[in-house]
Every structure is written in C-alpha cells, then in structure tokens.
PDB file of N, CA, C and O in Angstrom:
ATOM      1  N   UNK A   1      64.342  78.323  87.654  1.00  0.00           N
ATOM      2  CA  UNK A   1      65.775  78.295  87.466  1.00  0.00           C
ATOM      3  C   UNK A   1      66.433  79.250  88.463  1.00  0.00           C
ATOM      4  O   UNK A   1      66.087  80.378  88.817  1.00  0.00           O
ATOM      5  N   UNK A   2      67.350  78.584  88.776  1.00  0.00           N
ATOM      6  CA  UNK A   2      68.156  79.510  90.067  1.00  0.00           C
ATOM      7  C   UNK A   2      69.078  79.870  89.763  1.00  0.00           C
ATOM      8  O   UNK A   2      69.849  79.031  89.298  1.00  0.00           O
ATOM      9  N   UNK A   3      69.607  81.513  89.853  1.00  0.00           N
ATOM     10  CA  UNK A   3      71.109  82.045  89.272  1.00  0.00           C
ATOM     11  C   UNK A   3      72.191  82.011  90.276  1.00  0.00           C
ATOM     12  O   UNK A   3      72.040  82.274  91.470  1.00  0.00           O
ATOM     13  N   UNK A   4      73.511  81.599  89.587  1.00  0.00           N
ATOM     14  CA  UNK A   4      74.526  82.258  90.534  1.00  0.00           C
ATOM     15  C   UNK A   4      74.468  83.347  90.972  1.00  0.00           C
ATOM     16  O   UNK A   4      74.138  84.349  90.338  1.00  0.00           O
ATOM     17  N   UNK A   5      74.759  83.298  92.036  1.00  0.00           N
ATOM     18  CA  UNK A   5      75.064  85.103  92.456  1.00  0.00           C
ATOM     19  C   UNK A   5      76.499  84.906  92.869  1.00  0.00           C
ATOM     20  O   UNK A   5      77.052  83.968  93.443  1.00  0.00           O
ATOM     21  N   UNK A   6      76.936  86.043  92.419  1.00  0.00           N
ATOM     22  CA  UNK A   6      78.526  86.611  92.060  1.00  0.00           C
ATOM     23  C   UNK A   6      79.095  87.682  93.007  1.00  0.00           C
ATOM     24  O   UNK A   6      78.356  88.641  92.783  1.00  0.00           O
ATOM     25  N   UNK A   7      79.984  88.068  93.937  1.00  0.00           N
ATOM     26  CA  UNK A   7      80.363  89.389  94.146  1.00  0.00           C
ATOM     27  C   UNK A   7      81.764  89.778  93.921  1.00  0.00           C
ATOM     28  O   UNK A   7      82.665  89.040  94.317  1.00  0.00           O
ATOM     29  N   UNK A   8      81.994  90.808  93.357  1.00  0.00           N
ATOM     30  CA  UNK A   8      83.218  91.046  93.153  1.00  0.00           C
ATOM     31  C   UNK A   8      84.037  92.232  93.703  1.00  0.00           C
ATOM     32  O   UNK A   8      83.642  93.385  93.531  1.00  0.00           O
ATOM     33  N   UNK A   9      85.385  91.897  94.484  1.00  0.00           N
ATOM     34  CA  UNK A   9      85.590  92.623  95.695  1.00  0.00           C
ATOM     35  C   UNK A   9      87.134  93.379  94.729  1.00  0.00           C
ATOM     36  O   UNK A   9      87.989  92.652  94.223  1.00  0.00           O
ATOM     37  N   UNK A  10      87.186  95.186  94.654  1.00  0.00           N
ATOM     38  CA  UNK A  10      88.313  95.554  93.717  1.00  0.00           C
ATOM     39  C   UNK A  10      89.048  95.716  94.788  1.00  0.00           C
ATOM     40  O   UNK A  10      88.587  96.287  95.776  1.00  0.00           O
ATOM     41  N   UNK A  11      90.621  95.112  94.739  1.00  0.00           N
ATOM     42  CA  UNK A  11      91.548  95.672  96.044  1.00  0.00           C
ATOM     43  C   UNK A  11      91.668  93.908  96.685  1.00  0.00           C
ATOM     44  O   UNK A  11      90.677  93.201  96.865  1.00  0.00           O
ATOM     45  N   UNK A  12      92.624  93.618  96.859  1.00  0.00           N
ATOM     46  CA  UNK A  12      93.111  92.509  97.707  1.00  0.00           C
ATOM     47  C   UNK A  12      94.155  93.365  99.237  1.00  0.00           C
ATOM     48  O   UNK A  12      95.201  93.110  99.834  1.00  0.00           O
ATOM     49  N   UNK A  13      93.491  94.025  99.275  1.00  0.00           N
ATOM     50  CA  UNK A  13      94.165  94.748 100.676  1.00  0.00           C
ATOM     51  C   UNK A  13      93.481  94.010 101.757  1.00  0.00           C
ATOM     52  O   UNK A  13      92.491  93.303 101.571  1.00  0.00           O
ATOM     53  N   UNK A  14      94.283  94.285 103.349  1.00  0.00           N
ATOM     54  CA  UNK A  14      92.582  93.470 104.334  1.00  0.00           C
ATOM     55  C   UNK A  14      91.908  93.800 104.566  1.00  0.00           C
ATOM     56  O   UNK A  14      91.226  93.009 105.218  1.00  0.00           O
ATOM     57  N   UNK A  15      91.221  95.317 104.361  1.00  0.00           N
ATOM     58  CA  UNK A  15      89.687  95.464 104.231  1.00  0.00           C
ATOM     59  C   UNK A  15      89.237  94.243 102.936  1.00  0.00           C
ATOM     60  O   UNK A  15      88.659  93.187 103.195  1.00  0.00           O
ATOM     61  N   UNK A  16      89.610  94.636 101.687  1.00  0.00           N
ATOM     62  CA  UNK A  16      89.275  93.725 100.437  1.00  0.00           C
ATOM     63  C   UNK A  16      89.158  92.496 100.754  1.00  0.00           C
ATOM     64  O   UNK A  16      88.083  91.941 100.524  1.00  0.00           O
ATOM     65  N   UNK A  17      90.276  91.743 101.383  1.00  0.00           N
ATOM     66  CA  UNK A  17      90.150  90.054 102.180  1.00  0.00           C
ATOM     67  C   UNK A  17      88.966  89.994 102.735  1.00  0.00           C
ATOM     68  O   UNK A  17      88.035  89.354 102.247  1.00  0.00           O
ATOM     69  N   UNK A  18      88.883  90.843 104.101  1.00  0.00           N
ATOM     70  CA  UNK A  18      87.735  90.797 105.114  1.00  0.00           C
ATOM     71  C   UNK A  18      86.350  90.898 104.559  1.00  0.00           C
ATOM     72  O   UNK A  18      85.357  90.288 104.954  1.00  0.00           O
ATOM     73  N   UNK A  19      86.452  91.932 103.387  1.00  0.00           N
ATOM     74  CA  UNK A  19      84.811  91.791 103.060  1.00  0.00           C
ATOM     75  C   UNK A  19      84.751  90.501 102.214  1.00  0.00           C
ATOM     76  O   UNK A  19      83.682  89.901 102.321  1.00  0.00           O
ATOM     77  N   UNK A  20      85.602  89.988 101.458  1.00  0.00           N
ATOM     78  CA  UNK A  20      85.381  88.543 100.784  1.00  0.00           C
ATOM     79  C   UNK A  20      85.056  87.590 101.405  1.00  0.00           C
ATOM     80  O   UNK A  20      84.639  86.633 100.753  1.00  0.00           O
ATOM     81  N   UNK A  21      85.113  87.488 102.741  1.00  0.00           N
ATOM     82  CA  UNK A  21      85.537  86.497 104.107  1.00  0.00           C
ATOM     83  C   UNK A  21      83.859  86.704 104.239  1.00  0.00           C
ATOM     84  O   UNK A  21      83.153  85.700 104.318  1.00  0.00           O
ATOM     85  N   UNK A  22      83.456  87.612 104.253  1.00  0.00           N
ATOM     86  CA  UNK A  22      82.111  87.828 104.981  1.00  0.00           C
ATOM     87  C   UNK A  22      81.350  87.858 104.135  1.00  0.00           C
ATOM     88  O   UNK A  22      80.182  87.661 104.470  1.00  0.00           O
ATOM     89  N   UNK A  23      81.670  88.140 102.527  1.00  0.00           N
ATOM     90  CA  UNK A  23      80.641  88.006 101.594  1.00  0.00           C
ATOM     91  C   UNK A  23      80.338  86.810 101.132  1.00  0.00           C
ATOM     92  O   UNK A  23      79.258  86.540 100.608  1.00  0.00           O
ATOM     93  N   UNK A  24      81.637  85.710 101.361  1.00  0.00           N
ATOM     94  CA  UNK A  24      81.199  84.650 100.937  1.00  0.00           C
ATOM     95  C   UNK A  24      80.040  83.592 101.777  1.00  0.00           C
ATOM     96  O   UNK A  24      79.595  82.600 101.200  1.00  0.00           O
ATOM     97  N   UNK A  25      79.751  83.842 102.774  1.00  0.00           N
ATOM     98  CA  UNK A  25      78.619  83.587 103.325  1.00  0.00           C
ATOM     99  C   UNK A  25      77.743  83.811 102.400  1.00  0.00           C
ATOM    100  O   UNK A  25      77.243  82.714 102.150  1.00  0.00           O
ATOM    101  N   UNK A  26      77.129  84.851 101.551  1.00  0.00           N
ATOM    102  CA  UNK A  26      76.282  85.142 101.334  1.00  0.00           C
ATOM    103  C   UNK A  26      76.438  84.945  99.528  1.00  0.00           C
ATOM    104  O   UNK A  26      75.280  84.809  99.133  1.00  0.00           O
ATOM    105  N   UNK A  27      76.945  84.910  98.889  1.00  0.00           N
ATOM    106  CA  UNK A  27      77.439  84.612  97.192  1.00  0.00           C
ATOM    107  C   UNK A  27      78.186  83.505  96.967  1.00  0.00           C
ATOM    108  O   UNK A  27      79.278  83.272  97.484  1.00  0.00           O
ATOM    109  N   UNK A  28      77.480  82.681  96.040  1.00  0.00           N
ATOM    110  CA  UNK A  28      78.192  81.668  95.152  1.00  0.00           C
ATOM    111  C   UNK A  28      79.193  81.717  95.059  1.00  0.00           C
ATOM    112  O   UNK A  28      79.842  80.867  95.669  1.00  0.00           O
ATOM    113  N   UNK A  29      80.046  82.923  94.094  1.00  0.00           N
ATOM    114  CA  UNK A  29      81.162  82.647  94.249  1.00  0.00           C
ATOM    115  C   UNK A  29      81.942  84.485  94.540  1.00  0.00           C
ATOM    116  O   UNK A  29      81.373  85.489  94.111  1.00  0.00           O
ATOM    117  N   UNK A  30      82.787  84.518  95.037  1.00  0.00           N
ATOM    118  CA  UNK A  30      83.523  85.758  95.255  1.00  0.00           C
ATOM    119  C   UNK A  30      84.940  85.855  94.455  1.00  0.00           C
ATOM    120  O   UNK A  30      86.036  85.323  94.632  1.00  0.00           O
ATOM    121  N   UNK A  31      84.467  86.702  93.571  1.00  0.00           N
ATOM    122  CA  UNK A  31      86.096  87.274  93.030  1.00  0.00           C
ATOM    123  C   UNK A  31      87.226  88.306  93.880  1.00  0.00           C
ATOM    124  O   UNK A  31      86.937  89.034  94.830  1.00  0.00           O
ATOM    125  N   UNK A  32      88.156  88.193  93.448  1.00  0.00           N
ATOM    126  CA  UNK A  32      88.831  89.690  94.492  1.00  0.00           C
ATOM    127  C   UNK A  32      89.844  89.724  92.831  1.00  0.00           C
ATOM    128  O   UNK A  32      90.480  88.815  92.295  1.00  0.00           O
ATOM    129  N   UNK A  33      89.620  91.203  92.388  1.00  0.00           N
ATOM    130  CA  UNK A  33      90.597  91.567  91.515  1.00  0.00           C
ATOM    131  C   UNK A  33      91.489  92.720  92.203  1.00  0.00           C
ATOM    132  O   UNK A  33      91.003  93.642  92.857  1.00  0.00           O
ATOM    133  N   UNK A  34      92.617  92.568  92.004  1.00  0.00           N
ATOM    134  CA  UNK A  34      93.911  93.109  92.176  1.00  0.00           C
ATOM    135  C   UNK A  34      95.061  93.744  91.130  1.00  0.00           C
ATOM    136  O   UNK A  34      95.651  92.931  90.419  1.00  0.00           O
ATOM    137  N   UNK A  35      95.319  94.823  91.039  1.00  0.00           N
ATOM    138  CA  UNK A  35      96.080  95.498  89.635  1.00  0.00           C
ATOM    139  C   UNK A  35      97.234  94.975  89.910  1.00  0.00           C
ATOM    140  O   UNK A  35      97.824  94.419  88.983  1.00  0.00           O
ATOM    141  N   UNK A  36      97.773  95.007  91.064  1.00  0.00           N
ATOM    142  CA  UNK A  36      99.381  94.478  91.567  1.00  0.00           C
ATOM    143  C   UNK A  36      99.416  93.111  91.789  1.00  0.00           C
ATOM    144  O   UNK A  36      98.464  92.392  92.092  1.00  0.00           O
ATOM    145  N   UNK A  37     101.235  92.619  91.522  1.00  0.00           N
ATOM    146  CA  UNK A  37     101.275  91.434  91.895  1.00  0.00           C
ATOM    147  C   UNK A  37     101.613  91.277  93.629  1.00  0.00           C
ATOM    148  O   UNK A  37     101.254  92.157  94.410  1.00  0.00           O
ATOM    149  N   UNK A  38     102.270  90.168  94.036  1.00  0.00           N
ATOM    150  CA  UNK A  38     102.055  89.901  95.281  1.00  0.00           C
ATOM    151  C   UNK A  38     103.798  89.795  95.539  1.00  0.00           C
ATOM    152  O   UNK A  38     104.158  88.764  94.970  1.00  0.00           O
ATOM    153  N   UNK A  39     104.367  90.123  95.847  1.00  0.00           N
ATOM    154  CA  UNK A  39     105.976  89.972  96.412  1.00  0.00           C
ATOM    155  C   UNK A  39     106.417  88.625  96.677  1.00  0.00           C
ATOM    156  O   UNK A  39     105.630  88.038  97.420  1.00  0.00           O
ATOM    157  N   UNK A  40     107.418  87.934  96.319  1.00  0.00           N
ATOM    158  CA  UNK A  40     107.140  86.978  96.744  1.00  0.00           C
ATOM    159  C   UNK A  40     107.957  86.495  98.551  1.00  0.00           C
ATOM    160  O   UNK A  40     108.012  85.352  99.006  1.00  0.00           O
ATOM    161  N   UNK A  41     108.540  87.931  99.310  1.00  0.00           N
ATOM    162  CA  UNK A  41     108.608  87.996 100.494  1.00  0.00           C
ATOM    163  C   UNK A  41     107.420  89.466 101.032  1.00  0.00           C
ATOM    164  O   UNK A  41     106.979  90.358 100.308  1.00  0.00           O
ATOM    165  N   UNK A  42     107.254  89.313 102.063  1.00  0.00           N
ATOM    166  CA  UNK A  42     106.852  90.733 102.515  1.00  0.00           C
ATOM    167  C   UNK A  42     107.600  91.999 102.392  1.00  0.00           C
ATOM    168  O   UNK A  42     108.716  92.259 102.842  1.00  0.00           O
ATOM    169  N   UNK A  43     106.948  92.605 101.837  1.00  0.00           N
ATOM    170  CA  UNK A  43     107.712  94.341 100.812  1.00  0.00           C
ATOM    171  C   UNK A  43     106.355  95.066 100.197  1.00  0.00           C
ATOM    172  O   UNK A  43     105.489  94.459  99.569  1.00  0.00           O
ATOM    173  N   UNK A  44     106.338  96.572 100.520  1.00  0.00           N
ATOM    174  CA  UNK A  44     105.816  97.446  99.862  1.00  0.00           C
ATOM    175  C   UNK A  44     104.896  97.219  98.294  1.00  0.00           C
ATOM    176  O   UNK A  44     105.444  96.995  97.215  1.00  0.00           O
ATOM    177  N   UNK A  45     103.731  97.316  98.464  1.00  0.00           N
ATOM    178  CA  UNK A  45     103.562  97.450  97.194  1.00  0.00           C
ATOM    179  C   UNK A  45     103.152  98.263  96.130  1.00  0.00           C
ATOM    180  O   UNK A  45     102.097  98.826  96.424  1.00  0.00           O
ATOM    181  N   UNK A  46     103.474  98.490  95.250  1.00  0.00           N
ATOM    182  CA  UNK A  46     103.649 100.057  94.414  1.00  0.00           C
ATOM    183  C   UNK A  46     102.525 100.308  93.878  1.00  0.00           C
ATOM    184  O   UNK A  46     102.540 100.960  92.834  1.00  0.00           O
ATOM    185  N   UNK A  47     101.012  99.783  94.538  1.00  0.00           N
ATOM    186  CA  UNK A  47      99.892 100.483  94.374  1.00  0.00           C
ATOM    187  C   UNK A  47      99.448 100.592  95.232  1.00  0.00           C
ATOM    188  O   UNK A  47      98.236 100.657  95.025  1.00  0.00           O
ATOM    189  N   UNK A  48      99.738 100.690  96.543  1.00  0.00           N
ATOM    190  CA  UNK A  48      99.396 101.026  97.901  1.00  0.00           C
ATOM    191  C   UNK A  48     100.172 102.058  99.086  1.00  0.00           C
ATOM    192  O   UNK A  48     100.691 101.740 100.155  1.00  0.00           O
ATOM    193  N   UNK A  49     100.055 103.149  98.565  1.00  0.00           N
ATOM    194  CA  UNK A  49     101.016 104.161  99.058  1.00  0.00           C
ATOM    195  C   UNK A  49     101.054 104.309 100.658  1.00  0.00           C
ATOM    196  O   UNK A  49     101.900 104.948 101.283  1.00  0.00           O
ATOM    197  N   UNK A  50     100.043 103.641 101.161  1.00  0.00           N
ATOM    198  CA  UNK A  50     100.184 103.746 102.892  1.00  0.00           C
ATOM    199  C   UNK A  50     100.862 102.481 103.367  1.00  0.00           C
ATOM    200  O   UNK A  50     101.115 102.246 104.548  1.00  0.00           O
ATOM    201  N   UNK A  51     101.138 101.674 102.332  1.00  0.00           N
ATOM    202  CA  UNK A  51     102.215 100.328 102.832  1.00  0.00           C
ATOM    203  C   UNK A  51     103.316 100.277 103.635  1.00  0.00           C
ATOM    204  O   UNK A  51     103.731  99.337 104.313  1.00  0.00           O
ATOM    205  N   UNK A  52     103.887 101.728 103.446  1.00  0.00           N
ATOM    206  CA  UNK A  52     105.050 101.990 104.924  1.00  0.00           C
ATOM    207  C   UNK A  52     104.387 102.172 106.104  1.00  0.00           C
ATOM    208  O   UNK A  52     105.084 101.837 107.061  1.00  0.00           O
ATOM    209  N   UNK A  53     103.333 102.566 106.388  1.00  0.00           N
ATOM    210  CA  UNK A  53     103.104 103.404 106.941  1.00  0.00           C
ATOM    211  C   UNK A  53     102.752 102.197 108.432  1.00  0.00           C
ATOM    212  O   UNK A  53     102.316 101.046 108.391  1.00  0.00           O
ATOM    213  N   UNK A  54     103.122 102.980 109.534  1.00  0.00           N
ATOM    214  CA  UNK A  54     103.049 102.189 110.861  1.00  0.00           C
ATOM    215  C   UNK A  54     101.110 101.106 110.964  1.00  0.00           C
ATOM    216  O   UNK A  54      99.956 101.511 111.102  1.00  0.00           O
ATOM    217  N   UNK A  55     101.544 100.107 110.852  1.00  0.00           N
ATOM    218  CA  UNK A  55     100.167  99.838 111.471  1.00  0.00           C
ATOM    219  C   UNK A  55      99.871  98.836 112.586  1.00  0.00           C
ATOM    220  O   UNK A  55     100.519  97.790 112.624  1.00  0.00           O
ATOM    221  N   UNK A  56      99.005  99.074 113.422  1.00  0.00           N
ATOM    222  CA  UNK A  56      98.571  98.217 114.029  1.00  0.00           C
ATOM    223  C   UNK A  56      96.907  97.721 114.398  1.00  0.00           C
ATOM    224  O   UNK A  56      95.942  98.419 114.087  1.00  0.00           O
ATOM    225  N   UNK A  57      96.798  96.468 115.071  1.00  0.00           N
ATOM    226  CA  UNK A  57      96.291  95.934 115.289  1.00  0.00           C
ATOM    227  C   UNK A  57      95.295  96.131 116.853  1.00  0.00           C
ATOM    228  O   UNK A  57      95.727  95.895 117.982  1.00  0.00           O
ATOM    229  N   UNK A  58      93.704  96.685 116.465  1.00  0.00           N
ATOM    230  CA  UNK A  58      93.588  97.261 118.458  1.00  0.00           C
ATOM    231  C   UNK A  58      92.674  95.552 118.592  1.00  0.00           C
ATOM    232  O   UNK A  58      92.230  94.791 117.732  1.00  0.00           O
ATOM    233  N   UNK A  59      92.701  95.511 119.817  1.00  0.00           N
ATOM    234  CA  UNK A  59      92.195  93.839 120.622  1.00  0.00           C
ATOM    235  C   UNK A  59      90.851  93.266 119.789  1.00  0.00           C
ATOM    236  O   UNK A  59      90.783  92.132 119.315  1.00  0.00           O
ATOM    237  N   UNK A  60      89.824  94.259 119.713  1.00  0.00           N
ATOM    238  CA  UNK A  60      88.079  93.737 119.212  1.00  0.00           C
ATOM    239  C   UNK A  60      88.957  93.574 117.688  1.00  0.00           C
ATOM    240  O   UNK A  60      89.192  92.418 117.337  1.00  0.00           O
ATOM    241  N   UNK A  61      89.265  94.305 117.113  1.00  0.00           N
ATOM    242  CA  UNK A  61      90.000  93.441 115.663  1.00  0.00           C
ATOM    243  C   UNK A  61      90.648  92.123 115.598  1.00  0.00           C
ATOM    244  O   UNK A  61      90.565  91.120 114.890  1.00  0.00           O
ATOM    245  N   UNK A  62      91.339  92.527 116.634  1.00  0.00           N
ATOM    246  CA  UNK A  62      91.980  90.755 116.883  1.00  0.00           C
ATOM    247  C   UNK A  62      90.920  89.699 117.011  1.00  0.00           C
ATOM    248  O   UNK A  62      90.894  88.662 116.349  1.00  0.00           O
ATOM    249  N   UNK A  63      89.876  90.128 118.105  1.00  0.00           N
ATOM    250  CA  UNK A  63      88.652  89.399 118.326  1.00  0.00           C
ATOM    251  C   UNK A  63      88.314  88.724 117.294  1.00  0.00           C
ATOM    252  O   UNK A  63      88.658  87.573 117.021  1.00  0.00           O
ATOM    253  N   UNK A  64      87.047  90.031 116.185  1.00  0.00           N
ATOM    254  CA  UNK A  64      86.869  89.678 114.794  1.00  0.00           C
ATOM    255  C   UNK A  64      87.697  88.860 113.736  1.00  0.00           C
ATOM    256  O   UNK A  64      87.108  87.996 113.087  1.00  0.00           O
ATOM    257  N   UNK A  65      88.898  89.067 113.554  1.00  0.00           N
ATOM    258  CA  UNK A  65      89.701  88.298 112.985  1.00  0.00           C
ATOM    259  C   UNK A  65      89.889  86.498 112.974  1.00  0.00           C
ATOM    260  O   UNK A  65      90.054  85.751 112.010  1.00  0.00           O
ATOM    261  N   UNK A  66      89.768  86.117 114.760  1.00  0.00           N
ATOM    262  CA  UNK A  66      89.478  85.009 114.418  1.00  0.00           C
ATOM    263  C   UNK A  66      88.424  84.196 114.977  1.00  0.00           C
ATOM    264  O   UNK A  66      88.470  83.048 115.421  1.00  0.00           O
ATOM    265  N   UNK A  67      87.266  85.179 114.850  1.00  0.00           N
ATOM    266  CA  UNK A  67      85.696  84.681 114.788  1.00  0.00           C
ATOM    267  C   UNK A  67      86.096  84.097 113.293  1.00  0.00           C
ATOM    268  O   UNK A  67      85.972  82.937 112.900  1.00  0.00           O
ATOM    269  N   UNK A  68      86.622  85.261 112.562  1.00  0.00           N
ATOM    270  CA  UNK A  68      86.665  84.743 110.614  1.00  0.00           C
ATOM    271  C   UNK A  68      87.037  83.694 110.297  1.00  0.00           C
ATOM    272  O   UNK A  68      86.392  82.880 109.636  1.00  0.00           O
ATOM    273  N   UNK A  69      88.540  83.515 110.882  1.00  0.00           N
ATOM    274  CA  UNK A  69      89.371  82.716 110.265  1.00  0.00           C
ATOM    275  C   UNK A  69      90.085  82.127 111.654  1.00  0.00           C
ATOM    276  O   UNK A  69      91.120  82.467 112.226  1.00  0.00           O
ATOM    277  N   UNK A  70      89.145  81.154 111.938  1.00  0.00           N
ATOM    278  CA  UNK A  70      89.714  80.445 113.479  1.00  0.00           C
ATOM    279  C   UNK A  70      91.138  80.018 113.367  1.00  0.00           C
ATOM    280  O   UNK A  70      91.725  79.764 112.315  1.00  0.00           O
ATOM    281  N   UNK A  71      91.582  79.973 114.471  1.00  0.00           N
ATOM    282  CA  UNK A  71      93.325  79.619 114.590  1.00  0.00           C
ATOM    283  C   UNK A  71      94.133  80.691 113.723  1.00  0.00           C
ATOM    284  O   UNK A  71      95.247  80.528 113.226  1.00  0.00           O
ATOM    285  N   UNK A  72      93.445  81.651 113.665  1.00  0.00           N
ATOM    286  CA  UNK A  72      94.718  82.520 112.639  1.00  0.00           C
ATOM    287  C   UNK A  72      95.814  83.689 113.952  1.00  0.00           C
ATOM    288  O   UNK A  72      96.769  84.432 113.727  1.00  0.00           O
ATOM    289  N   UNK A  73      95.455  83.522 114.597  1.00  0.00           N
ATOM    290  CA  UNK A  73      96.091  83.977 115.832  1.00  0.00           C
ATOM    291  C   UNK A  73      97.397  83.285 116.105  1.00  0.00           C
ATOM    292  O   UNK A  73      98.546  83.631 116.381  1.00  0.00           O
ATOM    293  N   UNK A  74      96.545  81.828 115.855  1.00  0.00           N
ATOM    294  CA  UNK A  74      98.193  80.898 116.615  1.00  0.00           C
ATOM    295  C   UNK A  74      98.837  81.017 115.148  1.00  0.00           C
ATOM    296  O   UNK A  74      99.956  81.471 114.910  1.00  0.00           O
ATOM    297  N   UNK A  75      98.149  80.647 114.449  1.00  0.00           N
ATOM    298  CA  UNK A  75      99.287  80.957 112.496  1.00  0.00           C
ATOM    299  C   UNK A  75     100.644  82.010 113.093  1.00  0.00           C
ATOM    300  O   UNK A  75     101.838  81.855 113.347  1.00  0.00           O
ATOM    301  N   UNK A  76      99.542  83.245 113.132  1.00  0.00           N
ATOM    302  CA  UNK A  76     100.444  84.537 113.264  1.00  0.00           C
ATOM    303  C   UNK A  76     101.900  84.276 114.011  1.00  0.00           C
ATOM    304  O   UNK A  76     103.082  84.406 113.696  1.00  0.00           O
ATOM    305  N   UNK A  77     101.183  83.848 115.141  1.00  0.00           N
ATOM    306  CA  UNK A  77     102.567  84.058 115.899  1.00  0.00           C
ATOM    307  C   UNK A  77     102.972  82.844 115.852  1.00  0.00           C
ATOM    308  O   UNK A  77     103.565  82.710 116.923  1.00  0.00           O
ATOM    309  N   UNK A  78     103.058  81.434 115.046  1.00  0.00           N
ATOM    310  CA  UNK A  78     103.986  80.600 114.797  1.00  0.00           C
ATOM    311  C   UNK A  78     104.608  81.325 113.251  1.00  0.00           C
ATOM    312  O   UNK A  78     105.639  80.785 112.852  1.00  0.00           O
ATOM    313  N   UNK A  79     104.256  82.076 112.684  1.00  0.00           N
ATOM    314  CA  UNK A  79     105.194  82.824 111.641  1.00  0.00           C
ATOM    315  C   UNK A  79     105.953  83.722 111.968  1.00  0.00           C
ATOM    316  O   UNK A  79     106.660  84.270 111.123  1.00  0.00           O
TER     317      UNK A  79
END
C-alpha cells in the first residue's frame, strides 16, 4: 500500500509560494496555510510588517522565477 505524502507550507508570502512551487514536484499534495486574508486590490497586510518596506527584484531571481512559472515575466509586465 502506498501513502500520500503531504507537505504543508505556514505563510503564503513568496518565499511560502516558491517553496510550494518546488515542493510540489516532490508531494502529492501541498497545503499553504495563511492566518490573513488576501486584499482584494494590492495593500499591506496586517500580518506582515515588512509589507511597506522597499523591495526588489535582482536578475538570477528573475531567472529562477520563470524556470518556475514559465511566461510569468510577460504576465508581469502585461499587468
């Protein structure tokens, strides 16, 4: 008999995304639990205190990003 295997990722931040992205290769199925809801525009969220905070993006991330999730580059910048 063969078991599911399960992983469960706490935090829907994009580290939290990214390791789901890469764990699901490897587990049946992947949960991501999250205490907060989701905005329904882009805005701060009140369990993530570095959410103001300046961020960016350096090139080999960009790279990685859409090895993951092909075409998410052109997404981006048609949004």
């Amino acid at each position: 008999m063969q078991r599911e295997s399960h992983a469960i990722i706490i935090g829907s931040s994009l580290a939290g995304l990214l390791a789901s992205r890469v764990l699901a290769k490897h587990f049946d199925r992947v949960s991501i639990v999250e205490r907060d809801f989701f905005p329904e525009k882009p805005a701060p969220r009140p369990g993530i205190p570095q959410s103001c905070h300046l961020h960016i993006l350096l090139n080999r991330g960009k790279i990685i990003l859409e090895q993951l999730f092909p075409g998410w580059e052109n997404e981006l910048i048609a949004a």
